[in-house]
C-alpha positions as CSV (number, residue, x, y, z in Angstrom):
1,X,-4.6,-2.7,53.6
2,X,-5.2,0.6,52.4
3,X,-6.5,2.2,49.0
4,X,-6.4,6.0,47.6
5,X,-9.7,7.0,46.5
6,X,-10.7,10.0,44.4
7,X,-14.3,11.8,45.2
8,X,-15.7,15.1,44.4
9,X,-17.8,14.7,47.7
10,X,-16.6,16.5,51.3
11,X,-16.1,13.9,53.9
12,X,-14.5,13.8,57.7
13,X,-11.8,11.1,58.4
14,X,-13.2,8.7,60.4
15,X,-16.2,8.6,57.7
16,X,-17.3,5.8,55.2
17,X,-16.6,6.2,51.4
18,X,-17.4,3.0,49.3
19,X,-18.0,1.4,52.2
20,X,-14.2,2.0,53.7
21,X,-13.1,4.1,56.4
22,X,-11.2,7.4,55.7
23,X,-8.2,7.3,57.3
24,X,-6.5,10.5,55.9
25,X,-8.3,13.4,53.6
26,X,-6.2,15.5,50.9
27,X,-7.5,18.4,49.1
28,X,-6.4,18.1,45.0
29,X,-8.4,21.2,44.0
30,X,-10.2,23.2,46.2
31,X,-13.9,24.1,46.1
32,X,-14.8,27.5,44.4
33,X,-18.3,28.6,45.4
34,X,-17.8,31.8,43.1
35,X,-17.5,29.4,40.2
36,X,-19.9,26.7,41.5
37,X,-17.8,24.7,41.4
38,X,-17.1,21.3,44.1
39,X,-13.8,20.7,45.3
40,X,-11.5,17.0,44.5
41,X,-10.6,15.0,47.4
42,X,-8.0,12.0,47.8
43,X,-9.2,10.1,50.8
44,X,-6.6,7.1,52.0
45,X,-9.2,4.3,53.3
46,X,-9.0,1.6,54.9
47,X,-10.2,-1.8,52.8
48,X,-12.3,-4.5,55.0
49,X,-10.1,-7.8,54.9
50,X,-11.9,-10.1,51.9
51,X,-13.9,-13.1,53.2
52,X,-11.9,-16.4,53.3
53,X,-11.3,-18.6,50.0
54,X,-12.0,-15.6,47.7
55,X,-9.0,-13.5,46.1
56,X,-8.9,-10.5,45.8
57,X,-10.7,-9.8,42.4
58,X,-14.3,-10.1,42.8
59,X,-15.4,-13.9,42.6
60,X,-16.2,-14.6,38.8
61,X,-20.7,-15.0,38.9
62,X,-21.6,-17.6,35.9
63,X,-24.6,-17.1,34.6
64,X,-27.1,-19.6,33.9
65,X,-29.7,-19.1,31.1
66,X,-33.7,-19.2,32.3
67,X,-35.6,-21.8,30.8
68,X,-38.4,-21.1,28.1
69,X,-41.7,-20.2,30.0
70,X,-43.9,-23.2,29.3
71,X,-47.2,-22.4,27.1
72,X,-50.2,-21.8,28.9
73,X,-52.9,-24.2,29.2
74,X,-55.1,-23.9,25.8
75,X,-53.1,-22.0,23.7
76,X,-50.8,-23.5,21.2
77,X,-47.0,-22.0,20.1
78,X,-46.9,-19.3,17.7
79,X,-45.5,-20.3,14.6
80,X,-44.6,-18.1,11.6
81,X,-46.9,-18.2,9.0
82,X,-45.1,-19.5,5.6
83,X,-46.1,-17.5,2.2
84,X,-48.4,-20.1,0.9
85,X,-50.1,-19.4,4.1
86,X,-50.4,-15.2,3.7
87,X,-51.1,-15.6,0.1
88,X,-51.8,-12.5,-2.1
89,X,-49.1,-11.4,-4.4
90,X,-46.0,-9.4,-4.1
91,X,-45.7,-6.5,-6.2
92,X,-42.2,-4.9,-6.7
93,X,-41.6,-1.1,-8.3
94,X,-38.4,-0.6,-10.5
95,X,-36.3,1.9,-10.2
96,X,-37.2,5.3,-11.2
């Protein structure tokens, strides 16, 4: 099976881009090097047969959540500390 793959990068059929072989090279725009600027390549590659039992789309990864770290030995949980706790008194300034 083969794929088209667009790169700004100069490579050699028979090379490896995304981990394919290049199999034919076509310049889109040609490299200026009074401008500085690259050229665009189209590179037909050659795509490495998918392993067995998985489709063609990338197999789906489920993620599992990591479990809480378990507190250290001595030290209890942090918990919030409620405003009976903090005391003092809140002060608000009206509008000016």
């Amino acid at each position: 099976m083969t794929k088209t793959v667009r790169s700004p990068f100069n490579h050699e059929v028979g090379g490896k881009v995304e981990g394919c072989t290049i199999l034919e090279k076509r310049v889109v725009i040609p490299p200026n090097p009074d401008e500085k600027r690259r050229g665009i390549y189209d590179y037909v590659v050659e795509v490495p047969p998918t392993p067995a039992g998985v489709s063609g789309a990338k197999a789906a990864k489920t993620r599992t959540p990591k479990p809480a770290p378990a507190p250290k030995e001595g030290s209890a949980g942090f918990t919030r500390a409620t405003p009976e706790e903090v005391g003092g008194v809140i002060r608000r300034i009206g509008s000016r």
